[in-house]
C-alpha positions as CSV (number, residue, x, y, z in Angstrom):
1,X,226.9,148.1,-136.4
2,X,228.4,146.2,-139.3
3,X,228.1,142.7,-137.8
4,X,224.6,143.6,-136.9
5,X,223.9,144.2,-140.0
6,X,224.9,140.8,-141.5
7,X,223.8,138.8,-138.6
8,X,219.7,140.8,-139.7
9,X,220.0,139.9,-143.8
10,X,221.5,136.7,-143.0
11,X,220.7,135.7,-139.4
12,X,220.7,132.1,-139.8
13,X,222.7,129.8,-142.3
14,X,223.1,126.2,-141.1
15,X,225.6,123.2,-142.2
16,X,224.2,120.1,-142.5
17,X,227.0,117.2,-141.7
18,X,227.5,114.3,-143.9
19,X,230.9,113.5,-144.9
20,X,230.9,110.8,-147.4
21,X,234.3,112.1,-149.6
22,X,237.3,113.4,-148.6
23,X,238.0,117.0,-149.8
24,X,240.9,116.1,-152.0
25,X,239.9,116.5,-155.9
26,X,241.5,112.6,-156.5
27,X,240.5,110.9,-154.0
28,X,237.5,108.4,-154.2
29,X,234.8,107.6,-151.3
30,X,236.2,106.9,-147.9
31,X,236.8,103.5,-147.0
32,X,235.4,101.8,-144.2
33,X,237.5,102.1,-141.1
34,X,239.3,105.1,-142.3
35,X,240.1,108.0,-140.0
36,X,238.3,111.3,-140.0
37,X,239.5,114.0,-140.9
38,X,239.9,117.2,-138.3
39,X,239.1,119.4,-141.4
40,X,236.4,119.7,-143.5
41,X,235.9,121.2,-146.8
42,X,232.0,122.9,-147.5
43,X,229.5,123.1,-150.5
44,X,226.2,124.4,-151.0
45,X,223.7,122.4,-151.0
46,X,221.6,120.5,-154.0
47,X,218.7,123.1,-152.8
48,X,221.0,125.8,-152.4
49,X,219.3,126.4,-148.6
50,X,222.5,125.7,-146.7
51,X,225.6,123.8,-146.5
52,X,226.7,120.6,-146.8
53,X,230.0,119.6,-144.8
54,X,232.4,117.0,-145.9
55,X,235.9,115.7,-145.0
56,X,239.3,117.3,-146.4
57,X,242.6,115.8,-146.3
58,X,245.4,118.4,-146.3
59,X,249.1,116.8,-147.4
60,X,250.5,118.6,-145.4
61,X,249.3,120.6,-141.5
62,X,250.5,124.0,-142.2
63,X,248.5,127.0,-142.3
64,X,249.8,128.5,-145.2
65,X,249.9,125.3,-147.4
66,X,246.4,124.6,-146.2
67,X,245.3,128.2,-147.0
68,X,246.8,127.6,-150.7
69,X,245.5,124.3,-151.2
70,X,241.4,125.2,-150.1
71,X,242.1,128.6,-152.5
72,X,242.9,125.7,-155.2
73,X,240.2,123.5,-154.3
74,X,237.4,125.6,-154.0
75,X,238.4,127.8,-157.2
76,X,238.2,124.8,-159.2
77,X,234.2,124.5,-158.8
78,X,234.6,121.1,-158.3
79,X,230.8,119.3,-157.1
80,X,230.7,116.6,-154.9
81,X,228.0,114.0,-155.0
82,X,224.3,116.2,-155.3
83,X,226.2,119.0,-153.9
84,X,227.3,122.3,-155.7
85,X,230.3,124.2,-155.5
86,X,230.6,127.1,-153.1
87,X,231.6,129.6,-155.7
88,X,229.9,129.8,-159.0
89,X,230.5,130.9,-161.9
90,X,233.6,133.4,-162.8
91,X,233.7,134.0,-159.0
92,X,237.2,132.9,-157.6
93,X,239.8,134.1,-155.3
94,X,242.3,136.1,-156.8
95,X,244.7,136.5,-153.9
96,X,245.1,136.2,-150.3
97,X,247.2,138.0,-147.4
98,X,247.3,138.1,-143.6
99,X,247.5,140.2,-140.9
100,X,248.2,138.6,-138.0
101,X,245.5,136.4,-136.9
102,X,243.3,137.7,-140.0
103,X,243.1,136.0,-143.4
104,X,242.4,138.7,-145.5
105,X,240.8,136.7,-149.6
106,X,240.6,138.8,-152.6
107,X,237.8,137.9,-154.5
108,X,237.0,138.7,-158.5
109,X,234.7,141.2,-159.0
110,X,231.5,138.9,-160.3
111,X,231.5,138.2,-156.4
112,X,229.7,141.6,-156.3
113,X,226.6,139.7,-158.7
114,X,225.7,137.0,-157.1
115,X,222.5,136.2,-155.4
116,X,222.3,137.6,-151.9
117,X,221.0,134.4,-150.6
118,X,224.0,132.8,-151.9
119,X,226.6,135.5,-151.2
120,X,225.5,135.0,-148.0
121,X,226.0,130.9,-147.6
122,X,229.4,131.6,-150.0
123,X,230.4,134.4,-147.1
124,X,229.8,131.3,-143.9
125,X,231.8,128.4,-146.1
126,X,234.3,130.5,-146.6
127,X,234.7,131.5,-143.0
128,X,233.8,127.8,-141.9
129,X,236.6,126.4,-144.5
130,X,239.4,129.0,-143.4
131,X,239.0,129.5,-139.9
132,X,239.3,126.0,-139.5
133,X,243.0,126.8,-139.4
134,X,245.0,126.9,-136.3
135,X,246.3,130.3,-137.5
136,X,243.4,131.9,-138.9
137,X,241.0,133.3,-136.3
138,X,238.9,135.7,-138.7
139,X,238.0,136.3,-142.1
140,X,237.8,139.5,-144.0
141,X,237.0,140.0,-148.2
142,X,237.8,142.2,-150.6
143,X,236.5,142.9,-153.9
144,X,239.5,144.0,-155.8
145,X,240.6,147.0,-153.9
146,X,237.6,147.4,-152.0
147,X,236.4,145.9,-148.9
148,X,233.2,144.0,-149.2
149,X,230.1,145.9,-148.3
150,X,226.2,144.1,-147.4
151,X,223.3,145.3,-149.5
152,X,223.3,148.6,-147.6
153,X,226.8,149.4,-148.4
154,X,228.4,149.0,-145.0
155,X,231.2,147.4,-145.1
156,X,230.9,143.7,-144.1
157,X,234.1,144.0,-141.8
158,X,235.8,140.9,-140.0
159,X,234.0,137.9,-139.5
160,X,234.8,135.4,-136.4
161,X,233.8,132.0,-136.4
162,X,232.7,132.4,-132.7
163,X,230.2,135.4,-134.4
164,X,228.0,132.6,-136.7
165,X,227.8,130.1,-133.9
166,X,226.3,132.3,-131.4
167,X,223.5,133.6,-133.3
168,X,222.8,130.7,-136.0
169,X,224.0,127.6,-133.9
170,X,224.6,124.2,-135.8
171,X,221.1,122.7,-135.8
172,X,219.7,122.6,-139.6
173,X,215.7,122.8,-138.0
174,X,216.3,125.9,-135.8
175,X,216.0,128.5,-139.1
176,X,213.6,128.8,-141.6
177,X,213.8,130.7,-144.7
178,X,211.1,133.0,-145.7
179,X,210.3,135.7,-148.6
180,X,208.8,139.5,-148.2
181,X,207.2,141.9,-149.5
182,X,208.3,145.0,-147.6
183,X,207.0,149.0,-148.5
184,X,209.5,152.0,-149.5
185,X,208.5,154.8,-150.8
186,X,209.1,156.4,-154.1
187,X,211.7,159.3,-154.8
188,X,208.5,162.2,-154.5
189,X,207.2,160.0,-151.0
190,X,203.4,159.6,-152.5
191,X,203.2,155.9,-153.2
192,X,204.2,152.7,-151.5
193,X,206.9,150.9,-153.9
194,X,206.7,147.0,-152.7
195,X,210.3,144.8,-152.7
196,X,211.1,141.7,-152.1
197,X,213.0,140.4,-149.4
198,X,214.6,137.1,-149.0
199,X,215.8,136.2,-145.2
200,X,217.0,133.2,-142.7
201,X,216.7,133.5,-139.4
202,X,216.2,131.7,-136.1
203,X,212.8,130.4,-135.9
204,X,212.9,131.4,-132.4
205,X,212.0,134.9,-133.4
206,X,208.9,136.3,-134.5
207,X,208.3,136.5,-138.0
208,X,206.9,139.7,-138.0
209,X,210.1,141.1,-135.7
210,X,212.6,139.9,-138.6
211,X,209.9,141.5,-141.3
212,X,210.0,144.8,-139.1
213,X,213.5,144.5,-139.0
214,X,213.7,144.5,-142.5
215,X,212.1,147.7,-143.2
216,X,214.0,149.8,-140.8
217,X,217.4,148.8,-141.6
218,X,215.8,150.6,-145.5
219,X,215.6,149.6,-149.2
220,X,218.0,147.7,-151.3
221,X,216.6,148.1,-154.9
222,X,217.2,151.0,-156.4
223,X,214.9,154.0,-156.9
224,X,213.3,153.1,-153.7
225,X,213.3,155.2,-150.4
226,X,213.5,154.9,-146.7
227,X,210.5,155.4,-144.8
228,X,211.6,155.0,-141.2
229,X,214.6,156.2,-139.4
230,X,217.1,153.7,-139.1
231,X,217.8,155.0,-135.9
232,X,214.4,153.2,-134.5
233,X,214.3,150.7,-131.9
234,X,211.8,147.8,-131.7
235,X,210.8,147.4,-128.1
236,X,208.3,145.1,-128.4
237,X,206.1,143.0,-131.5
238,X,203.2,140.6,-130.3
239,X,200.4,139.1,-132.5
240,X,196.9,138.4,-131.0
241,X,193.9,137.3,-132.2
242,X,194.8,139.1,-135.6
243,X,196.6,142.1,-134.2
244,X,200.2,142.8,-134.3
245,X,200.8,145.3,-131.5
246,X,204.2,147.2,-132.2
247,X,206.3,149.4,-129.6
248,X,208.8,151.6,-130.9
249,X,211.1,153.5,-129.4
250,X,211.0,157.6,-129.5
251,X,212.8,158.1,-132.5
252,X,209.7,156.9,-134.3
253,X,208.2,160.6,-133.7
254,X,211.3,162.6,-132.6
255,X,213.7,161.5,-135.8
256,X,210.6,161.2,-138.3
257,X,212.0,161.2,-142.2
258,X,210.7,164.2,-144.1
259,X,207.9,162.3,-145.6
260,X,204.4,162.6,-145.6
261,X,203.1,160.8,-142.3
262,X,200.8,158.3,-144.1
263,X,203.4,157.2,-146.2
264,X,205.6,156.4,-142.8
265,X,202.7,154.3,-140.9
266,X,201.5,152.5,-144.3
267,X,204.8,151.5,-144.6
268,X,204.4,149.7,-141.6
269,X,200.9,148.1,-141.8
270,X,201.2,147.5,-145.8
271,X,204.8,145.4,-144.8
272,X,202.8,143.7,-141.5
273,X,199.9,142.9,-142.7
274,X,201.0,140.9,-145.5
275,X,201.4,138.1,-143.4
276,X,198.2,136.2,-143.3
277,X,197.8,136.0,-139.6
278,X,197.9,139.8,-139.4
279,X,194.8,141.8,-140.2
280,X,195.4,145.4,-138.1
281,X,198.1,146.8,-136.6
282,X,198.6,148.9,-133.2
283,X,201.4,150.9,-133.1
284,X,202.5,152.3,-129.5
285,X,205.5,154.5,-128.9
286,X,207.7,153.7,-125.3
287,X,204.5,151.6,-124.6
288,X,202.4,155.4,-125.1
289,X,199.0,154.3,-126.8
290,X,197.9,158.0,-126.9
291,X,200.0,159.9,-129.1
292,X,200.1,161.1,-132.9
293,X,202.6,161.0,-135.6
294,X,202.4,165.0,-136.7
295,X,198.7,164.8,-138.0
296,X,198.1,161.2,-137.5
297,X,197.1,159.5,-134.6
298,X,198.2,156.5,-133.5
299,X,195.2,155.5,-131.4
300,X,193.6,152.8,-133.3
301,X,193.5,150.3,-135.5
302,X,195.4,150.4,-138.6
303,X,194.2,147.9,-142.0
304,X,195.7,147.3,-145.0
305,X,195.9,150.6,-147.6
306,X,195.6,149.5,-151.2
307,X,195.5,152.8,-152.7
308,X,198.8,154.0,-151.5
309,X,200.5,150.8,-153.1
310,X,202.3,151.7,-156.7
311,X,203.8,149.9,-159.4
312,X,207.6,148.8,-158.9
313,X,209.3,150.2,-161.8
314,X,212.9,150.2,-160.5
């Protein structure tokens, strides 16, 4: 559940190849001719939408040199060309330690402030940078004493590098990046409490799948609420001719939060419909068109419900 977790917020981060300096500190451009490098060190890029790769030139081949020297270099926030260090500021590693094939890095706790949209590129360069290493076959990180934990506050858990390649791949046009607005609920469950969302993921999945996605796995801000169980499955999302039909599973009805029913649905077609292609919503349950949600039926056309909406104030 953990690495599903990530793979949803983050679903997509791509590197972007163009070596053009070694990854020592001293060293100056690459000369013609010169061999490349089997490692690489990686930085974020001048747009800070993914990450650039470039060549690193270890003195010596052994893991636990290696694994002390890229701690060195990448705590030293050193840019290269346009690109920007992977950490920024106060954010280092403190201290590292293995279990068996595991590198286990101890990071400083203003790890826990950045950006999620960069904790989330820092997170791949690290395991892209480490697990280069003939030793190291996962990653796992700490925050002080405490193991790192995703917006939701599971814990984050080992990453593989096989884990990023299956489900983001290497080609820098397959993702997009994209920002919603999704719909909790307040703490009393009588207004819809907007919150933005800021996501990559395959462009090979529907949008409005990956905003649906979203609002089930719950809120991040706090003072807002869950409105759907977590528990829900999405069987199917289309969009035609203006309508997004949803199917999801039973535990839509059977594992309903104790919230007012309107709340629930308008969660749903608040958070769909504001995507400009989508002006009602259908929502079916186990592919069942005629059925209710307690006193509401889900047999037609749901639009857009203004009144319901409420100031964010968290």
């Amino acid at each position: 559940m953990q690495k599903i977790l990530f793979f949803l917020i983050i679903a997509c981060l791509f590197v972007s190849a163009r070596p053009v300096w070694s990854g020592m500190p001293d060293q100056a451009e690459s000369e013609a001719g010169e061999e490349e490098s089997p490692y690489s060190l990686y930085f974020l890029s001048h747009d800070e939408t993914h990450l650039d790769k470039m060549p690193y030139h270890p003195d010596q081949a052994k893991t636990s040199f290696m694994i002390t020297e890229l701690v060195s270099l990448l705590n030293s926030r050193e840019k290269r060309g346009n690109s920007h260090a992977l950490f920024p500021a106060q954010v280092q590693i403190s201290s590292w330690f293995t279990e068996s094939d595991l590198l286990n890095l101890v990071m400083t706790q203003a790890y826990k402030s950045m950006d999620p949209s960069r904790e989330i590129l820092t997170r791949v360069g690290l395991v892209r940078c480490f697990c280069q290493l003939e030793d190291v076959k996962g990653l796992c990180l700490w925050v002080g004493t405490e193991p790192l934990r995703n917006p939701s506050g599971e814990k984050v858990g080992e990453i593989r590098p096989e884990d990023i390649v299956e489900l983001w791949g290497e080609e820098t046009d397959a993702y997009r990046y994209d920002s919603f607005t999704l719909y909790f609920t307040d703490q009393k469950s009588t207004l819809l409490i907007p919150e933005k969302r800021n996501v990559y993921y395959p462009r090979s999945l529907p949008r409005e799948r990956i905003i649906l996605e979203q609002l089930i796995q719950g809120p991040v801000d706090e003072g807002h609420y869950p409105t759907l169980p977590n528990t829900i499955q999405i069987n199917d999302i289309q969009l035609f001719e203006g309508v997004c039909y949803v199917d999801l599973s039973r535990s839509f009805i059977g594992q309903a939060l104790d919230i007012p029913s309107l709340i629930c649905v308008y969660s749903i077609v608040n958070t769909l419909t504001g995507n400009d292609s989508i002006q009602d919503v259908r929502i079916m349950v186990d592919s069942e068109e005629k059925i209710s949600l307690n006193d509401i039926s889900l047999y037609q056309y749901f639009r857009k419900n203004e009144a319901l909406i409420g100031a964010d104030l968290s």
